[in-house]
Each structure stands twice: as structure tokens, then as C-alpha cells.
N, CA, C and O atoms as a GROMACS GRO file, in nm:
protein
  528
    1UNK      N    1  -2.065  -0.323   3.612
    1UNK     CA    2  -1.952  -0.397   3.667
    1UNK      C    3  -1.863  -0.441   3.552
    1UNK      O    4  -1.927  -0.504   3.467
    2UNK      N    5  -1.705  -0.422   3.518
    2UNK     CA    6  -1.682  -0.459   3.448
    2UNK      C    7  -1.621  -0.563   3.497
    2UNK      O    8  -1.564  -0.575   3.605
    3UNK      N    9  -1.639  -0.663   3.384
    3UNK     CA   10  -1.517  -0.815   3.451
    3UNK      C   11  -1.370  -0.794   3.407
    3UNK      O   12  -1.337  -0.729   3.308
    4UNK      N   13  -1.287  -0.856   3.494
    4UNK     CA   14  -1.170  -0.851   3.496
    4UNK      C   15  -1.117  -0.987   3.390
    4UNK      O   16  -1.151  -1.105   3.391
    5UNK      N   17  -1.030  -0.918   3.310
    5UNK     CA   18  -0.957  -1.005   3.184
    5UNK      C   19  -0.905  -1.094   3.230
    5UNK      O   20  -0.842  -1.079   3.334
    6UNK      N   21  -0.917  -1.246   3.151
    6UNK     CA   22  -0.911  -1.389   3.190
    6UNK      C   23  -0.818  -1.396   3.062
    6UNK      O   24  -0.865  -1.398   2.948
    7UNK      N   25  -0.673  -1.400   3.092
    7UNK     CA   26  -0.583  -1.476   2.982
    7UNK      C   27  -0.571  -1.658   2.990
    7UNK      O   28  -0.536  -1.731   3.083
    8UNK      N   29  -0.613  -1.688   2.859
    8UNK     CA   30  -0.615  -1.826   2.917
    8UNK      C   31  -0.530  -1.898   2.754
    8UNK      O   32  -0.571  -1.920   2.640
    9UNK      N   33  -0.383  -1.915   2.831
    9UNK     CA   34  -0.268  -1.965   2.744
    9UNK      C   35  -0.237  -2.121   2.751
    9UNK      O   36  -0.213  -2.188   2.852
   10UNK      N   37  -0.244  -2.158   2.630
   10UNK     CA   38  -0.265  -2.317   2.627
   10UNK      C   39  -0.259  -2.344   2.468
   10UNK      O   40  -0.317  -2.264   2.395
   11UNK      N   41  -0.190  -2.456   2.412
   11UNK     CA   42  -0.111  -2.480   2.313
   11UNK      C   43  -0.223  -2.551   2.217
   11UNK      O   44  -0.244  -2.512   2.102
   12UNK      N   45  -0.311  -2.686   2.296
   12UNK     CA   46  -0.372  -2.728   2.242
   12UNK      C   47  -0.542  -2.676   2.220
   12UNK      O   48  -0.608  -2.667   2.323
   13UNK      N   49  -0.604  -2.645   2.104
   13UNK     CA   50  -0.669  -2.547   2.077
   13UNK      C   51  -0.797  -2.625   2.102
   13UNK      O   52  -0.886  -2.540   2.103
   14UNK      N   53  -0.855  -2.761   2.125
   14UNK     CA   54  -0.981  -2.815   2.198
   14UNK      C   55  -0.984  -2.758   2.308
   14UNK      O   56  -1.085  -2.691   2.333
   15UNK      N   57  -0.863  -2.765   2.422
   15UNK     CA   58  -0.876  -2.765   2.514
   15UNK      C   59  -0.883  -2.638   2.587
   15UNK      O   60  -0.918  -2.626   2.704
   16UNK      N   61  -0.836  -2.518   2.487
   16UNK     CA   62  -0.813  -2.396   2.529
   16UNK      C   63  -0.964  -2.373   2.492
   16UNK      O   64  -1.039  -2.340   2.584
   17UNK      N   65  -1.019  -2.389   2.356
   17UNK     CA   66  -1.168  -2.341   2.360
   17UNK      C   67  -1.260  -2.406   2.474
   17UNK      O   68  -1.336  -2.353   2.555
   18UNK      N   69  -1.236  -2.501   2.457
   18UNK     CA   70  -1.340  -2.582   2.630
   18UNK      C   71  -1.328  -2.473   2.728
   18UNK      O   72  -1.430  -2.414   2.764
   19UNK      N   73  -1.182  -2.431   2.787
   19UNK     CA   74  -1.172  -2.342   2.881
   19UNK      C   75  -1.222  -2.202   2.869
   19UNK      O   76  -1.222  -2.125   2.965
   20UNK      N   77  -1.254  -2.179   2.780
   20UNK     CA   78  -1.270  -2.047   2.730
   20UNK      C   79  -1.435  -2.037   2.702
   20UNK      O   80  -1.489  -1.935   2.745
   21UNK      N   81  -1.513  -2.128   2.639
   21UNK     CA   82  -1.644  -2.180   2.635
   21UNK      C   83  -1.682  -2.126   2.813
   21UNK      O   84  -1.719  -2.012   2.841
   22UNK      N   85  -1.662  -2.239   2.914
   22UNK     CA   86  -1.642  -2.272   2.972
   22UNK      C   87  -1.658  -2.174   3.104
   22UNK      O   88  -1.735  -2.188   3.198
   23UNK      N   89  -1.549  -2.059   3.077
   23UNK     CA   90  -1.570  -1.950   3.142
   23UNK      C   91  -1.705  -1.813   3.112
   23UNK      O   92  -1.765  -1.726   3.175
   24UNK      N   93  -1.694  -1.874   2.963
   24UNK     CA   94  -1.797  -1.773   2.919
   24UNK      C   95  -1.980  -1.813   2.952
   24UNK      O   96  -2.078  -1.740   2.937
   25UNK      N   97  -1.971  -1.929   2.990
   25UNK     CA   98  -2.097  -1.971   3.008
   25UNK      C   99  -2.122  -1.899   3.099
   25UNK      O  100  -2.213  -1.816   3.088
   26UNK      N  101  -2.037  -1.914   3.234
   26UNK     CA  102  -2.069  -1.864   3.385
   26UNK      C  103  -2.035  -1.749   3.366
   26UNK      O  104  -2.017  -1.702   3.478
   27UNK      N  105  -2.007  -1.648   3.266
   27UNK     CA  106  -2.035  -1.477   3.302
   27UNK      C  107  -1.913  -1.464   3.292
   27UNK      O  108  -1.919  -1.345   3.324
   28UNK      N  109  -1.763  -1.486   3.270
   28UNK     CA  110  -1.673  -1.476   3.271
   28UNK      C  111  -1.648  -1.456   3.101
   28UNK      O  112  -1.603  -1.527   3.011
   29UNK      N  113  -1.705  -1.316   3.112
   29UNK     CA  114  -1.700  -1.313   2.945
   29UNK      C  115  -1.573  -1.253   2.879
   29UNK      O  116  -1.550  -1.279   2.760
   30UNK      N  117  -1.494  -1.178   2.948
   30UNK     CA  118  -1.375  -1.090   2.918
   30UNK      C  119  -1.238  -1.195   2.910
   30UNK      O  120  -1.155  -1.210   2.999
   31UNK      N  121  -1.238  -1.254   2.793
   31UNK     CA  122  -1.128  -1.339   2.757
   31UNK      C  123  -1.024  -1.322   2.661
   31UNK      O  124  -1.055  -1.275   2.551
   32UNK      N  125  -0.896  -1.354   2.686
   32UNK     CA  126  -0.838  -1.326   2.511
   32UNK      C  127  -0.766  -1.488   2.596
   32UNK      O  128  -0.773  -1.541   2.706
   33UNK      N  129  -0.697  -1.517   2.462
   33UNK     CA  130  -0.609  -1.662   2.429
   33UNK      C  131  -0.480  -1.637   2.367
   33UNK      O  132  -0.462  -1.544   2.288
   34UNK      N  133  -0.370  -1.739   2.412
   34UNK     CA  134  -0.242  -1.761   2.401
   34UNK      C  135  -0.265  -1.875   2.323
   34UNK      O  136  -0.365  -1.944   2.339
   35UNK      N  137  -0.154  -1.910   2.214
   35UNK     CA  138  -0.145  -2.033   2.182
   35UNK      C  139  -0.029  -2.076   2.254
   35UNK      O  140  -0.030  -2.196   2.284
   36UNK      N  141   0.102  -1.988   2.300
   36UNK     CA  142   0.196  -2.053   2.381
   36UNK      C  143   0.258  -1.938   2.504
   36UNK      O  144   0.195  -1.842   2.550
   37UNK      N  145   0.397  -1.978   2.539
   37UNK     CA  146   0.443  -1.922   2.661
   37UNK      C  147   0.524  -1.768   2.651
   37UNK      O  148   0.565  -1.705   2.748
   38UNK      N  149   0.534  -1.727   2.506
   38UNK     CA  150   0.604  -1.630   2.447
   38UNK      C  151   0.498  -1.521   2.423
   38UNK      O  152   0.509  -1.406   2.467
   39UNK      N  153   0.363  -1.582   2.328
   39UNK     CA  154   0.269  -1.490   2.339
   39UNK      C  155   0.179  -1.468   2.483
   39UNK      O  156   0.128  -1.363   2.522
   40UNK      N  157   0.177  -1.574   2.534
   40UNK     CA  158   0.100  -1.563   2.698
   40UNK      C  159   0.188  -1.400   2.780
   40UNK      O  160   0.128  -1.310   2.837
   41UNK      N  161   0.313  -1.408   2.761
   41UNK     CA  162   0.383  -1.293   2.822
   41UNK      C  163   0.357  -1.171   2.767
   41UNK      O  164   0.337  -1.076   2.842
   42UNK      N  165   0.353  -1.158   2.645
   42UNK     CA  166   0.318  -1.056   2.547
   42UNK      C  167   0.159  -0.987   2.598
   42UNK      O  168   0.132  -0.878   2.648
   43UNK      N  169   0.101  -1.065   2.572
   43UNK     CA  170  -0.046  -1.078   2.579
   43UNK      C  171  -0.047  -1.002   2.713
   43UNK      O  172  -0.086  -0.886   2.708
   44UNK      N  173  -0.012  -1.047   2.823
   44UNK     CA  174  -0.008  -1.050   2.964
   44UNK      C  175   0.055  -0.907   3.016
   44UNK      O  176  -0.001  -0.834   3.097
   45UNK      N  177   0.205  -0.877   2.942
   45UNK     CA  178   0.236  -0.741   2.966
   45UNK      C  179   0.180  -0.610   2.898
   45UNK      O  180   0.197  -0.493   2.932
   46UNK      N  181   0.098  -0.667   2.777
   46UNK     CA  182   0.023  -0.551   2.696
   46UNK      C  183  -0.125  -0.504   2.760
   46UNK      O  184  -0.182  -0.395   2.756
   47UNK      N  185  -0.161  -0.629   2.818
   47UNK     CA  186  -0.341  -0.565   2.886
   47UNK      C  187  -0.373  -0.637   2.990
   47UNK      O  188  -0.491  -0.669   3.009
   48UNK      N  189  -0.240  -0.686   3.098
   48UNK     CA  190  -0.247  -0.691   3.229
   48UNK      C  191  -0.421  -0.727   3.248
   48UNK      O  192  -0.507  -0.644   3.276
   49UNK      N  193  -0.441  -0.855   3.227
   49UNK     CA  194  -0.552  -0.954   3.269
   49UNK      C  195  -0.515  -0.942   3.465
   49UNK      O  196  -0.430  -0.911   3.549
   50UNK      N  197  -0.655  -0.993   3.445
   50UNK     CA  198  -0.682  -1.044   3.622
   50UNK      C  199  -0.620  -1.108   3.650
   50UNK      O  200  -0.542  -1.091   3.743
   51UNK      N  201  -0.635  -1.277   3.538
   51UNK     CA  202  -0.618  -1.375   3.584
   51UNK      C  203  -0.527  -1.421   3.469
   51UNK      O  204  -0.536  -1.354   3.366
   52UNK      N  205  -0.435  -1.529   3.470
   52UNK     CA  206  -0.379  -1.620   3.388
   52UNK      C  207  -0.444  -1.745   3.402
   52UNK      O  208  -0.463  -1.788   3.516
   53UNK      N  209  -0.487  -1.820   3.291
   53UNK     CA  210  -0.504  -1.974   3.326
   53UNK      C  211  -0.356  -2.006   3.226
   53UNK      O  212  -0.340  -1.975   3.108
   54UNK      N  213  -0.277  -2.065   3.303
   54UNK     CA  214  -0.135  -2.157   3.194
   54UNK      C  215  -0.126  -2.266   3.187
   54UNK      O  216  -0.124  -2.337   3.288
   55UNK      N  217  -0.117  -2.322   3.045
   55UNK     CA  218  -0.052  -2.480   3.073
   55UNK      C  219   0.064  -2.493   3.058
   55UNK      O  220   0.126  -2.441   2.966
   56UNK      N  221   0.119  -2.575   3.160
   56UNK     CA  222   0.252  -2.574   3.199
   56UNK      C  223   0.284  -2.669   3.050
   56UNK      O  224   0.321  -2.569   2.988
   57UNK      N  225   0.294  -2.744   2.980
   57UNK     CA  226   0.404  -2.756   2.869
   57UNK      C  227   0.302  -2.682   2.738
   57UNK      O  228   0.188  -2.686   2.693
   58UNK      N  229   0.449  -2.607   2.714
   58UNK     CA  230   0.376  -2.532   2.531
   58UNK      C  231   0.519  -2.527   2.490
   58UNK      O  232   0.626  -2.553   2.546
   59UNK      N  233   0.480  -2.479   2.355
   59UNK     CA  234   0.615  -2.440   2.256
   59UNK      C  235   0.653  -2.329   2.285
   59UNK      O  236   0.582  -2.237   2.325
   60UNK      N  237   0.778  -2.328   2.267
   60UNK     CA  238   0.843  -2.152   2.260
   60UNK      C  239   0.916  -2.129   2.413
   60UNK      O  240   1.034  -2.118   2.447
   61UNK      N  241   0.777  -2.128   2.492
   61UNK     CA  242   0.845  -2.101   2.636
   61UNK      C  243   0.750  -2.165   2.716
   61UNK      O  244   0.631  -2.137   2.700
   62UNK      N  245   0.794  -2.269   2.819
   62UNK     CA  246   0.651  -2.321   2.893
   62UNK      C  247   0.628  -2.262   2.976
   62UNK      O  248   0.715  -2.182   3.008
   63UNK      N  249   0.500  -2.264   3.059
   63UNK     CA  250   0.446  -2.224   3.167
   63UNK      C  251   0.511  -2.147   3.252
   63UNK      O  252   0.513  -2.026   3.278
   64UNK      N  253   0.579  -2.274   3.304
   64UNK     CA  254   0.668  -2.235   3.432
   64UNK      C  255   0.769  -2.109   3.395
   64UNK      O  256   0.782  -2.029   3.488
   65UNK      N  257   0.862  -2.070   3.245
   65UNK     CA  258   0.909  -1.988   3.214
   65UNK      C  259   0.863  -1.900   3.195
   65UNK      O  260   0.926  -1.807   3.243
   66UNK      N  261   0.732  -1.857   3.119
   66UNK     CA  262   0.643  -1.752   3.101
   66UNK      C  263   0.572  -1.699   3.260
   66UNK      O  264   0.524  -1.586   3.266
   67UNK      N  265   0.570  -1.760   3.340
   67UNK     CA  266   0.552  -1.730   3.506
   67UNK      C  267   0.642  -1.699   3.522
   67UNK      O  268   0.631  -1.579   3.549
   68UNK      N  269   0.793  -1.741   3.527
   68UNK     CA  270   0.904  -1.674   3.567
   68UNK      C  271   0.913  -1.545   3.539
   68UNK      O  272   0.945  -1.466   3.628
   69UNK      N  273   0.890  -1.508   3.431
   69UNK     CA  274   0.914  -1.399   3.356
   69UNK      C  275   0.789  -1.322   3.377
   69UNK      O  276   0.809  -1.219   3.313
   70UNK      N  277   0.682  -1.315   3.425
   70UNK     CA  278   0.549  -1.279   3.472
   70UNK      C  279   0.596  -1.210   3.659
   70UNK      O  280   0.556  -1.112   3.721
   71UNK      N  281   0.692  -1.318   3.691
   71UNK     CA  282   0.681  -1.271   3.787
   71UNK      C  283   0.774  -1.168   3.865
   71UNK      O  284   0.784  -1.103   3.969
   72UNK      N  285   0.848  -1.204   3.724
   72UNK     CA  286   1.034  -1.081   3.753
   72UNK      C  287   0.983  -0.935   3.707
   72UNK      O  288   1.042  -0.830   3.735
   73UNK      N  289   0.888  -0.942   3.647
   73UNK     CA  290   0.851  -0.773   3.600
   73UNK      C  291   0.726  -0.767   3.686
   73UNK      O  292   0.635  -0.844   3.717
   74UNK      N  293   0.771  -0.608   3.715
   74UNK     CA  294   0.692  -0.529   3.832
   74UNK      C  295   0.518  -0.474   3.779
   74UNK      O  296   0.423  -0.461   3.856
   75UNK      N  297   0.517  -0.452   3.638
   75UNK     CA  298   0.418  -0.476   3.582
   75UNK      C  299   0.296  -0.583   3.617
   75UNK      O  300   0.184  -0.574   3.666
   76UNK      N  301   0.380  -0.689   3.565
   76UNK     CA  302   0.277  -0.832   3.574
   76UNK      C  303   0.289  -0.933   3.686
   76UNK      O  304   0.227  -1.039   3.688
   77UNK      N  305   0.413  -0.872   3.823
   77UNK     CA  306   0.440  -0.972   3.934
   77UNK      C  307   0.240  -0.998   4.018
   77UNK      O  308   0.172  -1.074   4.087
   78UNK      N  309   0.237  -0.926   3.976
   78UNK     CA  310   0.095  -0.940   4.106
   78UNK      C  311  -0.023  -0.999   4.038
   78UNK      O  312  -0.126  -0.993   4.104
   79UNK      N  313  -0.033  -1.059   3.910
   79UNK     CA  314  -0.093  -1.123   3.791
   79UNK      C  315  -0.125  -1.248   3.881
   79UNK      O  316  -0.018  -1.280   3.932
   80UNK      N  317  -0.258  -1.360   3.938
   80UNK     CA  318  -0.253  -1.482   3.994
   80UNK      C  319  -0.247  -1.548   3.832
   80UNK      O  320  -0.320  -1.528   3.736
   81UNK      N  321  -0.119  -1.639   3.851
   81UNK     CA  322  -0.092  -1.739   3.748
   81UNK      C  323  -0.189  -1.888   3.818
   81UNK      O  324  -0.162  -1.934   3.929
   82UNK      N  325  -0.299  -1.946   3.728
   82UNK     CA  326  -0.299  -2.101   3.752
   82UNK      C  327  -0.258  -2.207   3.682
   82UNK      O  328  -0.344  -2.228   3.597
   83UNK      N  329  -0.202  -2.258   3.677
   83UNK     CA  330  -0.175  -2.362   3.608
   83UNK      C  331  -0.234  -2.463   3.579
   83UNK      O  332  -0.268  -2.527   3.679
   84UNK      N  333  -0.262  -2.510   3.478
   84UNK     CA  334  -0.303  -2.646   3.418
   84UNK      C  335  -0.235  -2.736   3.356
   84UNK      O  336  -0.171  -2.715   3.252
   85UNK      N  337  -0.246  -2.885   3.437
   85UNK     CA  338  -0.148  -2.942   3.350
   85UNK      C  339  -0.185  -3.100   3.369
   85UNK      O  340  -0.257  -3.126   3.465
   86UNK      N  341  -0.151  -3.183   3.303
   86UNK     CA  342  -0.167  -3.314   3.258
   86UNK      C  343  -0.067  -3.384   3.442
   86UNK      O  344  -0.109  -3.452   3.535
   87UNK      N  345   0.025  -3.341   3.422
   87UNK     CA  346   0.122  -3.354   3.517
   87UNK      C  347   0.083  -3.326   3.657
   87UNK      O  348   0.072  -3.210   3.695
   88UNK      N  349   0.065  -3.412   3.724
   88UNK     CA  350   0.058  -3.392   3.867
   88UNK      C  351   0.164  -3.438   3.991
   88UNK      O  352   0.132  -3.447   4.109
   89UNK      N  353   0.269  -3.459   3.946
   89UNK     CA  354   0.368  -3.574   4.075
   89UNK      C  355   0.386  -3.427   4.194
   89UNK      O  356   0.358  -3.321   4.139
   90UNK      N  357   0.415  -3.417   4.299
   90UNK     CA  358   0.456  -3.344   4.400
   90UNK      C  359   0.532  -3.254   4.347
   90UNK      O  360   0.503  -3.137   4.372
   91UNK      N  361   0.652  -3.284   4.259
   91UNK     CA  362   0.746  -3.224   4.213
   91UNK      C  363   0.691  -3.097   4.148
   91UNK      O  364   0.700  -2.983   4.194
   92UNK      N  365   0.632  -3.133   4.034
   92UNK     CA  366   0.562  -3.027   3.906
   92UNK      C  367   0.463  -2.929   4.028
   92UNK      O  368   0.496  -2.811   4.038
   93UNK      N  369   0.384  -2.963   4.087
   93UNK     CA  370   0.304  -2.894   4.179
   93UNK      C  371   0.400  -2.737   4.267
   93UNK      O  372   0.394  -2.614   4.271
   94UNK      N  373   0.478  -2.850   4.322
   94UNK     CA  374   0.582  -2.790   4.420
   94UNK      C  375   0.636  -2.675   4.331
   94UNK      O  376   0.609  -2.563   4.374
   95UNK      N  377   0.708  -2.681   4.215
   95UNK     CA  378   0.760  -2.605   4.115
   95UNK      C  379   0.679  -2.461   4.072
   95UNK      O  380   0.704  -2.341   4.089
   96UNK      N  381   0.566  -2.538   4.004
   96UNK     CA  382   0.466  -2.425   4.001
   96UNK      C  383   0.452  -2.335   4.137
   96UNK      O  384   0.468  -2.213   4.136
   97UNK      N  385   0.422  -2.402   4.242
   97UNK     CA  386   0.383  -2.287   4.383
   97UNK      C  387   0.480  -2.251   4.411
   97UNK      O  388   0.468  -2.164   4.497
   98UNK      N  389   0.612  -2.275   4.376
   98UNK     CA  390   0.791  -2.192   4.400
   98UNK      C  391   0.801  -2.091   4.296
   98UNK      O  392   0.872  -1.993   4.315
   99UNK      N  393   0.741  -2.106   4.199
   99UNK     CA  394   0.722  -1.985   4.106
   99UNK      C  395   0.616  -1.904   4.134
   99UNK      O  396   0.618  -1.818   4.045
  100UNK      N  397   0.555  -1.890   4.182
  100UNK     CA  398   0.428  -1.804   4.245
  100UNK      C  399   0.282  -1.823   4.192
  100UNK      O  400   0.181  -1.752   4.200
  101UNK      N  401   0.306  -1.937   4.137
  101UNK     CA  402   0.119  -1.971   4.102
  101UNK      C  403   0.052  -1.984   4.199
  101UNK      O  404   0.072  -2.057   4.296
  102UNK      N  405  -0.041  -1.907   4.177
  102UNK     CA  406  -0.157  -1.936   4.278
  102UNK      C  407  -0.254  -2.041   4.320
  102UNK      O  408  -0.324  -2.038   4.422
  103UNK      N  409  -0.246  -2.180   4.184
  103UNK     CA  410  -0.305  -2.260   4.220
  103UNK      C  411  -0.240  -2.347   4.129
  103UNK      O  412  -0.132  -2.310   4.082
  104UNK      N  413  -0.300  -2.484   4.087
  104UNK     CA  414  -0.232  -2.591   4.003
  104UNK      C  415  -0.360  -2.678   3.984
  104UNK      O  416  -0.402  -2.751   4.073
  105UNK      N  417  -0.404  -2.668   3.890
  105UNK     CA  418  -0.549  -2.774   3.828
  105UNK      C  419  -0.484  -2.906   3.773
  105UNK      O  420  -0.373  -2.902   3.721
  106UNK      N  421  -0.528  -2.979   3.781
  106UNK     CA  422  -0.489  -3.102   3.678
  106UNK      C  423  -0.619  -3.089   3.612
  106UNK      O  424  -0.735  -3.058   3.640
  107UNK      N  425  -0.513  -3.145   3.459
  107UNK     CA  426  -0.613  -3.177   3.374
  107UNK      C  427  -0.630  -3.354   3.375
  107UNK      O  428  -0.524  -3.407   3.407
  108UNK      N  429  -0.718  -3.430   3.353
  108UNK     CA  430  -0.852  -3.332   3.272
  108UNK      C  431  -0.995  -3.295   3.430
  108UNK      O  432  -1.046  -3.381   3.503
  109UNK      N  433  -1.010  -3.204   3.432
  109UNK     CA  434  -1.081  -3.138   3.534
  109UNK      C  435  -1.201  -3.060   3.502
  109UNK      O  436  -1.222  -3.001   3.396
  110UNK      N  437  -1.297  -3.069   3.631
  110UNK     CA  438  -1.454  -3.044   3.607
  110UNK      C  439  -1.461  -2.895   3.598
  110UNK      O  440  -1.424  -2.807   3.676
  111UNK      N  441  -1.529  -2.891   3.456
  111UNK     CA  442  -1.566  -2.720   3.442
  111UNK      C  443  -1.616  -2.658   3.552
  111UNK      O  444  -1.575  -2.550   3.596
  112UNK      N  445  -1.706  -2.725   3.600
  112UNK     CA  446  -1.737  -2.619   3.756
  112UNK      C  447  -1.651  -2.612   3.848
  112UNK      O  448  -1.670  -2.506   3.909
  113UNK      N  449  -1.535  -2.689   3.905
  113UNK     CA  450  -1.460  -2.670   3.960
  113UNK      C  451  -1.331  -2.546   3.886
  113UNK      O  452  -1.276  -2.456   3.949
  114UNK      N  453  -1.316  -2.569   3.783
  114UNK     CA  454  -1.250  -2.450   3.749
  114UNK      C  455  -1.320  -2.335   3.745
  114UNK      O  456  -1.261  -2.234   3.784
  115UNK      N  457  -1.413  -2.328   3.712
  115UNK     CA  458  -1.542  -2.186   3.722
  115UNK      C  459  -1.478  -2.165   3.894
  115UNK      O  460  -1.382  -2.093   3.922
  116UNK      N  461  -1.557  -2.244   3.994
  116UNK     CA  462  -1.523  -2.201   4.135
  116UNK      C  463  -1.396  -2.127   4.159
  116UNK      O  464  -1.385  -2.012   4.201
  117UNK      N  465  -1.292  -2.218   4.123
  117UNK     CA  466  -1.125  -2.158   4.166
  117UNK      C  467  -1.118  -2.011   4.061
  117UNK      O  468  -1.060  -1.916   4.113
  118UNK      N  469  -1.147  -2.001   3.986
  118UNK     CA  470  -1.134  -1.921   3.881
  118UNK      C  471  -1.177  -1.794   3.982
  118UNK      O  472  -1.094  -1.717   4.030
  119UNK      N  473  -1.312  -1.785   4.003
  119UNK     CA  474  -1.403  -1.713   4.097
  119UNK      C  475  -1.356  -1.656   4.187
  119UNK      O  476  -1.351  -1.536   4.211
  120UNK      N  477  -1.297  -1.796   4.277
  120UNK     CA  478  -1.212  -1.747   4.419
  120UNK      C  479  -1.128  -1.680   4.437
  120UNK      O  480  -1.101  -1.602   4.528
  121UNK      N  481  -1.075  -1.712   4.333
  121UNK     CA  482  -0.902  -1.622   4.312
  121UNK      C  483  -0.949  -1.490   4.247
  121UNK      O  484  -0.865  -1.402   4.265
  122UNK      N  485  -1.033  -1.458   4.192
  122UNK     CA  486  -1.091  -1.311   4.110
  122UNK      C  487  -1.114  -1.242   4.251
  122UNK      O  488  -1.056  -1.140   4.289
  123UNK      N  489  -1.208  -1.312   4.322
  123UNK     CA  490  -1.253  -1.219   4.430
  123UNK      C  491  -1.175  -1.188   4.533
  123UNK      O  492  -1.192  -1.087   4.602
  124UNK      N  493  -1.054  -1.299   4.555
  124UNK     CA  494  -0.918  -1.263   4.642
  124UNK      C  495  -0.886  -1.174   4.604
  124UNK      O  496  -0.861  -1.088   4.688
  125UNK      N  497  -0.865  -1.138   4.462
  125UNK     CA  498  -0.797  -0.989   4.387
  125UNK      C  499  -0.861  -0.871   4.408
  125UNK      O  500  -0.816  -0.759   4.386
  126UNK      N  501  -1.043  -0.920   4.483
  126UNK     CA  502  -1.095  -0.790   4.481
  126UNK      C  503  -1.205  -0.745   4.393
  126UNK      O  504  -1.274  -0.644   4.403
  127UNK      N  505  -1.207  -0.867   4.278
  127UNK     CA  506  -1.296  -0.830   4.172
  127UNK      C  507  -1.429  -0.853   4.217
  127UNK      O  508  -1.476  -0.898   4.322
  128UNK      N  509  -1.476  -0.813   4.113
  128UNK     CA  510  -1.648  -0.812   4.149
  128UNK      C  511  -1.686  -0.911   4.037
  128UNK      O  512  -1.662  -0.887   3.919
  129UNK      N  513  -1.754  -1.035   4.087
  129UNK     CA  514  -1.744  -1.118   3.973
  129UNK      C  515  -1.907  -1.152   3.961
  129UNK      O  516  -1.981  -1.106   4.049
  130UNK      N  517  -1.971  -1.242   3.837
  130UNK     CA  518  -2.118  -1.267   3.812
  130UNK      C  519  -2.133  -1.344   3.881
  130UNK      O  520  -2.066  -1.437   3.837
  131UNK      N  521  -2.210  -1.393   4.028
  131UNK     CA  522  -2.238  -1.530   4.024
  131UNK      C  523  -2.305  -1.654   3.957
  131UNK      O  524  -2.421  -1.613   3.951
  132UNK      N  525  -2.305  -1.741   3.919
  132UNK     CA  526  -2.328  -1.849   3.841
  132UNK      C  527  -2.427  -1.950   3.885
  132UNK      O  528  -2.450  -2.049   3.815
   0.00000   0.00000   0.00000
């Protein structure tokens, strides 16, 4: 079974290894990392991952722009973007799911709950994932 590539783009580098740790515990071993919203696109149009994990503020280009741009090319439109973010008001939420993310985590949030959503959304795509 091969696993399906987990891009997981995020500025601050504790928090991106936690996520990345994190996934790899539960079998989600096929990872690469973004430090921001310029390389997340790069990254993203060169080896078309399963999944995106994004945090909505980084340098260069945030989240929400690097999704924009994820989702205007025919390549990477069908990519599930999630978002992670410090930010939760209705607004930021609303924004993200008008840009086509598939979900919206707040941080700071329980590794097993991101393992689960992570999961759910792999197997919506079809993948064949490890259970945990």
C-alpha cells in the first residue's frame, strides 16, 4: 500500500515538526514540509501530495493565498487544503471554506484529533490509509 503524500506547510518550525512527528507516529509516514506559502505551492505543484496541512498566516504568501492559487490551477484544484490556525472568529473559518478548504483546525489542537481528520479526508480521496 503506498501512502499518499502529506504536505504539511507552516512557518513556525516546533509546530510544523509536532505535526509532522505526529503524523508519522500513526503510519502517516510520506511527508515533506513548507516553511511558507510560496514554497507550500511549489512543493504542492511539483509532487501533487494527497493532502495539504496549511497555516493560514506565513511569510511570503499566506495560506489563504497559496490555496487560492492551489485552487486556480487544474493540476492542484482537487488537492484537500486544511488549515491550521491560531485564529478562529466565524470570519477566518468562513474565508478558508470560500476558498475551498476542506476543513479548518484551530490551533493549539489534539494530535489524535488531527490524526482522525487527517484520516477522514485521505479516505474521502479514496486512499488506503494505516489504521492507528
Amino acid at each position: 500500500m503506498e501512502l499518499p503524500l502529506i504536505l504539511v506547510a507552516e512557518d513556525e518550525r516546533d509546530i510544523r515538526e509536532l505535526i509532522v512527528i505526529t503524523l508519522q507516529t500513526h503510519g502517516l509516514t510520506n511527508v515533506i514540509q513548507a516553511i511558507n506559502g510560496e514554497e507550500a505551492v511549489a512543493k504542492a505543484k511539483a509532487q501533487e501530495p494527497g493532502l495539504i496541512l496549511m497555516d493560514v498566516r506565513m511569510p511570503k504568501m499566506t495560506g489563504y493565498e497559496a490555496c487560492q492559487v492551489l485552487k486556480d490551477d487544474p493540476l492542484t484544484s482537487e488537492i484537500p487544503v486544511v488549515f491550521l490556525s491560531a485564529k478562529g472568529q466565524d470570519a477566518e473559518i468562513k474565508r478558508g471554506k470560500a476558498l475551498g478548504a476542506e476543513e479548518y483546525i484551530l490551533k493549539p489542537f489534539a494530535p489524535d484529533e488531527l490524526v482522525t481528520r487527517v484520516v477522514n479526508i485521505l479516505k474521502r480521496s479514496g486512499y488506503q490509509v494505516p489504521s492507528s
